[in-house]
C-alpha positions in Angstrom: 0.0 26.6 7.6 -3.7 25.2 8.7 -3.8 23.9 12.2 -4.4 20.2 12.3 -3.6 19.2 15.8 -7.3 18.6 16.4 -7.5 16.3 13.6 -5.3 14.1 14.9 -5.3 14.4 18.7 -7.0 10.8 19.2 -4.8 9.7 17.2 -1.3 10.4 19.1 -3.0 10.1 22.3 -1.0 7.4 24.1 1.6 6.7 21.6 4.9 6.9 23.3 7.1 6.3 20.3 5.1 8.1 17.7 6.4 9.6 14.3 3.4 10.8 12.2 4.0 13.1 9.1 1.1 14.4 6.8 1.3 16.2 3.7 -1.4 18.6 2.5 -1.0 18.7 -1.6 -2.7 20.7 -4.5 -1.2 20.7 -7.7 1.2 23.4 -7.0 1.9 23.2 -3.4 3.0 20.8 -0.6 2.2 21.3 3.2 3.8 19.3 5.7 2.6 18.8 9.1 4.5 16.6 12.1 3.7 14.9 15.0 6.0 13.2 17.1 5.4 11.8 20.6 7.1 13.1 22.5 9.0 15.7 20.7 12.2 14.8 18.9 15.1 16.0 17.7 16.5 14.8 15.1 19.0 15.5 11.9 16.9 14.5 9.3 13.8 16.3 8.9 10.3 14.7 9.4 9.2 14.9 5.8 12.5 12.5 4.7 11.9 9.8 7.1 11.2 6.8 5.9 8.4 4.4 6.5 6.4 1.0 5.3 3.9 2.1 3.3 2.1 -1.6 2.9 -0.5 -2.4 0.8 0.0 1.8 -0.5 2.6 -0.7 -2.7 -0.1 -2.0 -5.1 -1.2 1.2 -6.6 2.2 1.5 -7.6 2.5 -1.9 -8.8 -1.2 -1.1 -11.1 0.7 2.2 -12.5 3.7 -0.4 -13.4 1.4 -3.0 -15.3 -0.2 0.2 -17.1 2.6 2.0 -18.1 4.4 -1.6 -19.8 0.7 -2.1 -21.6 1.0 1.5 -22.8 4.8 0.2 -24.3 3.5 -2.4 -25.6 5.4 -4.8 -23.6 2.1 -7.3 -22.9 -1.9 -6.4 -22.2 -3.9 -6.4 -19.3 -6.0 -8.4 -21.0 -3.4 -11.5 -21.0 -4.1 -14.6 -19.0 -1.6 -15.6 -16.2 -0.5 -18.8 -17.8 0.7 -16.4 -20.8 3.6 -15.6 -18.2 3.2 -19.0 -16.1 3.2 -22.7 -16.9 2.0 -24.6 -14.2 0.8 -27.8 -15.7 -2.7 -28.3 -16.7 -4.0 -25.5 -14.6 -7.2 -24.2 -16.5 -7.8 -21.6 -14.0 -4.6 -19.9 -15.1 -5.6 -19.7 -18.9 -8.8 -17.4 -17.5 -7.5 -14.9 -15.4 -5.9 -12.3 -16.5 -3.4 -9.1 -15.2 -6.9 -6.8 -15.5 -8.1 -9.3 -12.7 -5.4 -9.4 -10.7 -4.9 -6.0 -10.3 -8.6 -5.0 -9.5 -8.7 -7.7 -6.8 -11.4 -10.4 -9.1 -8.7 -13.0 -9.9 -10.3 -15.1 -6.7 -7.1 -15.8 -5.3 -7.6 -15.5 -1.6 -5.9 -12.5 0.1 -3.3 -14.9 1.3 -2.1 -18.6 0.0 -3.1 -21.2 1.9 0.6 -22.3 1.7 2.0 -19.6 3.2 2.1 -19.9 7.0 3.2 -17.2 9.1 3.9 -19.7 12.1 7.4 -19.6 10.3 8.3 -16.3 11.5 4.8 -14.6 13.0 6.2 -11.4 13.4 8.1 -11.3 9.5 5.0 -13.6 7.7 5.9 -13.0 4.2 10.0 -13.7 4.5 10.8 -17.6 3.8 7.8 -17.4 1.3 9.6 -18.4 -1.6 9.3 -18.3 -6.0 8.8 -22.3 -5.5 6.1 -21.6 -2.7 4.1 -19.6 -5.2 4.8 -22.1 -8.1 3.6 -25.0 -5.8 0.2 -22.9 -4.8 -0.2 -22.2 -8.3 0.2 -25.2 -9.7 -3.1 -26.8 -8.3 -5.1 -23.5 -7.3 -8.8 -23.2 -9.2 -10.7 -20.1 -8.1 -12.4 -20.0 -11.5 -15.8 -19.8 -10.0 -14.7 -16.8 -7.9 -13.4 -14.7 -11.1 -14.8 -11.3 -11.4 -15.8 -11.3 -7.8 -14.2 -8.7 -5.7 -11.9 -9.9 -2.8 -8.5 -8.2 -1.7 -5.6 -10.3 -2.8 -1.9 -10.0 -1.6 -1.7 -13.3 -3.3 -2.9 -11.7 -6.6 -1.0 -8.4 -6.5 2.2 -10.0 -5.5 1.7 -12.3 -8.4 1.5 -9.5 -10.7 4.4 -7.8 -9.6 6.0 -11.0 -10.0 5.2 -11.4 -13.4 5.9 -7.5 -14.2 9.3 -8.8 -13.1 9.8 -11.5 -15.7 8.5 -9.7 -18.5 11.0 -6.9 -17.6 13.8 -9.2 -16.7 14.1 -6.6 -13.9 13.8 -6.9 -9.7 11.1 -4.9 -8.8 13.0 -2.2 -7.1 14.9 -2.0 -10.4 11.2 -2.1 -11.9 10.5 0.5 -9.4 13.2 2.9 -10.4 13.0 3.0 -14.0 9.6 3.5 -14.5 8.2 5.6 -11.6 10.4 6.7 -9.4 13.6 8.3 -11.2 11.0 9.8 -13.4 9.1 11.6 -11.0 12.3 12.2 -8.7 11.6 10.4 -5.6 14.9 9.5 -4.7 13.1 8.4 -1.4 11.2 5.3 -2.5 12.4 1.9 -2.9 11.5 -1.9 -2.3 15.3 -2.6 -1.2 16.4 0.3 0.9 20.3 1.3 0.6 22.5 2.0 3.5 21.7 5.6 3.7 18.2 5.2 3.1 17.9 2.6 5.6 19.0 4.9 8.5 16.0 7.1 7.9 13.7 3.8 7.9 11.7 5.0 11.3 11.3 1.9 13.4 7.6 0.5 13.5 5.4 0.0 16.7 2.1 -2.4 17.4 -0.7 -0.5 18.9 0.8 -1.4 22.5 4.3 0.2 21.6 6.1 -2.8 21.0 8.8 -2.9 18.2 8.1 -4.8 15.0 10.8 -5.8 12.9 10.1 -4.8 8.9 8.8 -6.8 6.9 10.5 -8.5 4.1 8.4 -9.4 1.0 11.1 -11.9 -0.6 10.7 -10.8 -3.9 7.4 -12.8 -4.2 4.9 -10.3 -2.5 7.0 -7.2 -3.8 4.3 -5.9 -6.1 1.4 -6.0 -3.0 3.6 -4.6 0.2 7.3 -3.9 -0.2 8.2 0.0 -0.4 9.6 2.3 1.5 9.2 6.3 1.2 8.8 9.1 2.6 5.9 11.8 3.1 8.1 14.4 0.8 8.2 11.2 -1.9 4.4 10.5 -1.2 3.4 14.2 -1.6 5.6 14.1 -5.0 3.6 11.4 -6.3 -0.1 12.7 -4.9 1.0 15.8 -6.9 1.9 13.8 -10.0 -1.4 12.3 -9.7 -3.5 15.6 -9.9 -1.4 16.7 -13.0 -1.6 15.9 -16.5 2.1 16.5 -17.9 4.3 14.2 -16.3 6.3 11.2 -17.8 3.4 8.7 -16.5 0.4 10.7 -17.5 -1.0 8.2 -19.3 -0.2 5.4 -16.5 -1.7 7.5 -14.4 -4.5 8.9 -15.6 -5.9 5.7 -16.7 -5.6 3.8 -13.1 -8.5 7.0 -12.2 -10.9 5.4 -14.7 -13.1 2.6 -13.7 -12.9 -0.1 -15.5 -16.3 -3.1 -15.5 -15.9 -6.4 -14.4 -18.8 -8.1 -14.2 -21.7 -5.8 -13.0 -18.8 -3.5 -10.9 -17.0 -0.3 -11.6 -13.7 -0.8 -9.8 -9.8 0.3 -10.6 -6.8 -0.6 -11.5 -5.0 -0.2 -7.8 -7.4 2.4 -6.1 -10.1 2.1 -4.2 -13.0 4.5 -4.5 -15.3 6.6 -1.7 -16.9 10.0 -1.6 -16.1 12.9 0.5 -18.2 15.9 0.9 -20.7 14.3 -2.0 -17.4 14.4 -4.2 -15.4 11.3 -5.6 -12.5 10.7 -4.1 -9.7 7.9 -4.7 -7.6 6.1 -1.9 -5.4 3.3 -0.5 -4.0 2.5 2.7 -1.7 0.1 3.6 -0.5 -1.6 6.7 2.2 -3.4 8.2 2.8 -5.1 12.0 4.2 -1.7 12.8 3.2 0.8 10.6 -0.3 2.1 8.5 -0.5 4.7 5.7 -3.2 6.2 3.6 -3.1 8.5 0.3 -6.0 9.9 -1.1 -7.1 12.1 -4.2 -9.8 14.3 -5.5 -9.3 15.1 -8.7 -12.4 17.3 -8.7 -10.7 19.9 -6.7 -7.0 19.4 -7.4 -6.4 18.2 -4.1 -4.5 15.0 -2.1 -3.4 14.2 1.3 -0.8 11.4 2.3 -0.7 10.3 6.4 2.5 7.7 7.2 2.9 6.6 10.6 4.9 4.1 12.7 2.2 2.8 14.3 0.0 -0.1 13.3 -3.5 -0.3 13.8 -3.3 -3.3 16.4 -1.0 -5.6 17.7 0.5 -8.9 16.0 1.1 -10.4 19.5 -1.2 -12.7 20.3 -1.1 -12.5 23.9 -2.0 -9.0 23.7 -5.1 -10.1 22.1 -5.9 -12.4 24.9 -5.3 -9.8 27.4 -7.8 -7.4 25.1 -10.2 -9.8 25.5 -9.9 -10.8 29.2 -9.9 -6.7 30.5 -12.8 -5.9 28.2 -14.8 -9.0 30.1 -14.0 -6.9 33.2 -14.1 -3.7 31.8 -16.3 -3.5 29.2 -13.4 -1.4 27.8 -10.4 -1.8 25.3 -7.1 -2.3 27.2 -5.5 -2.2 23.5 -8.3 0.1 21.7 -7.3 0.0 17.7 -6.5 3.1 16.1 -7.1 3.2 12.2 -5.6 5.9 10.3 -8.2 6.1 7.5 -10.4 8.5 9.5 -8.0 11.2 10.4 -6.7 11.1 6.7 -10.3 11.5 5.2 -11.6 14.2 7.8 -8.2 16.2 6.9 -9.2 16.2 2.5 -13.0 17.1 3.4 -11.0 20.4 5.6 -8.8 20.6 2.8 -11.3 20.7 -0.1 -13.7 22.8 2.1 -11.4 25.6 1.8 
């Protein structure tokens, strides 16, 4: 078992109501490491407590749309309007599922109709089929298409339409296609009762509770799962081998594909580590952040969940930030990204 503690010792520093579980993963082993603050207790062990995993949702969502191209159940290449009639919209006969899942669709990261003044703390809940519908109806981004900008609007929209070619929630989606398979028993959009009282709750970056977010079916494909690091650590694993039911899925999301003049991918991001390609997400919630990385090169992956965020969703918290660091020229709320410690711990991992 490596030692990690100094890792992540920035990290936990000041985090009263910390849970943060790491898995170490190579294509026969998985190493689990813990962190709580302070110490707990507890009856379920670390590895099989659940937590949002975010925006870690739309490489999952990417793997979906791959593996019902490779049945033959539609193309990446098919236009939205294929699976949508809104009208007249032109924009919607030119961008396609490829687009939408590599983040070129130009659909802003969120629709201007959604407004999280409805529920700040829950911003996705009363954002409904007939909200998306309404945004679609009018929306023309053409201009914008094969340029790269995030998009919860655009992954959500293709887990929505995964969904109706299907005929199939997406936790049913979910299920059947990736996580039965691979036997993550763990992972699911729509938590059951058991499951739900492993669901760790989630802090801002000042320890403040956040409820969890629910993505109302509409946003499914870009935020809504839940899993554990033991679930995670199965599916970095799957993800360094080559016979598995979703090989193919799989193996395809880890090839760029070009858009325009850019090499991006179907759900992952890309980076280097130690001179060495490496392939990542993270995701984040109002109280928790997660990031999963891979390097094929060396057979080797870590995932990092905790129930932290990176900053606070409370706006007065923000204002008092800004009025101590007048005085201070310091932080009161300094914001803690997970990203680093997860990268530093694969370059440690793949120095070995």
């Amino acid at each position: 078992m490596r030692d990690i503690q100094g890792f992540v010792s920035d990290y936990i520093k000041g985090k009263r109501h910390l849970h943060l579980e790491i898995g170490i993963v190579t294509k026969g082993d998985i190493e689990y490491h813990s962190f709580a603050n302070p110490p707990r207790q507890s009856t379920v062990a670390p590895e099989h407590q659940l937590f949002e995993i975010g925006s870690l949702t739309k490489v999952f969502t990417s793997m979906l749309l791959l593996e019902l191209e490779y049945q033959q159940r539609l193309s990446t290449d098919d236009t939205v309007s294929k699976y949508i009639q809104q009208g007249k919209n032109d924009y919607l006969k030119k961008v396609t599922l490829k687009h939408l899942a590599s983040h070129t669709s130009g659909l802003p990261r969120l629709a201007p109709n959604l407004s999280s003044k409805k529920n700040r703390y829950n911003p996705y809940s009363r954002y409904a089929e007939q909200d998306l519908l309404a945004f679609l109806a009018d929306a023309d981004y053409t201009e914008q298409i094969g340029s790269f900008e995030y998009s919860n609007t655009g992954v959500g929209l293709l887990g929505y339409i995964l969904c109706k070619v299907t005929d199939l929630t997406y936790d049913d989606l979910l299920k059947k296609y990736i996580t039965n398979p691979l036997n993550m028993m763990e992972t699911a959009a729509v938590l059951n009762t058991e499951q739900n009282s492993r669901l760790v709750d989630g802090h801002t970056s000042t320890g403040k509770v956040m409820p969890h977010w629910d993505m109302n079916g509409v946003h499914d494909g870009a935020g809504a799962i839940k899993s554990s690091v033991h679930d995670m650590s199965l599916f970095v694993q799957a993800n360094l081998n080559e016979n598995h039911p979703l090989a193919s899925a799989m193996q395809r999301s880890h090839v760029p594909i070009q858009i325009g003049e850019s090499e991006l991918y179907f759900g992952w991001q890309e980076d280097t580590a130690l001179d060495q390609n490496i392939l990542w997400h993270n995701g984040g919630t109002f109280g928790a952040t997660s990031y999963l990385a891979i390097n094929k090169e060396q057979g080797v992956g870590v995932v990092l969940l905790s129930n932290y965020c990176f900053g606070s969703a409370d706006r007065v918290d923000v204002y008092l930030d800004a009025i101590y660091k007048v005085f201070t020229k310091k932080d009161l709320y300094p914001l803690t990204f997970l990203e680093p410690v997860g990268k530093d711990i694969l370059e440690s991992v793949m120095q070995k």
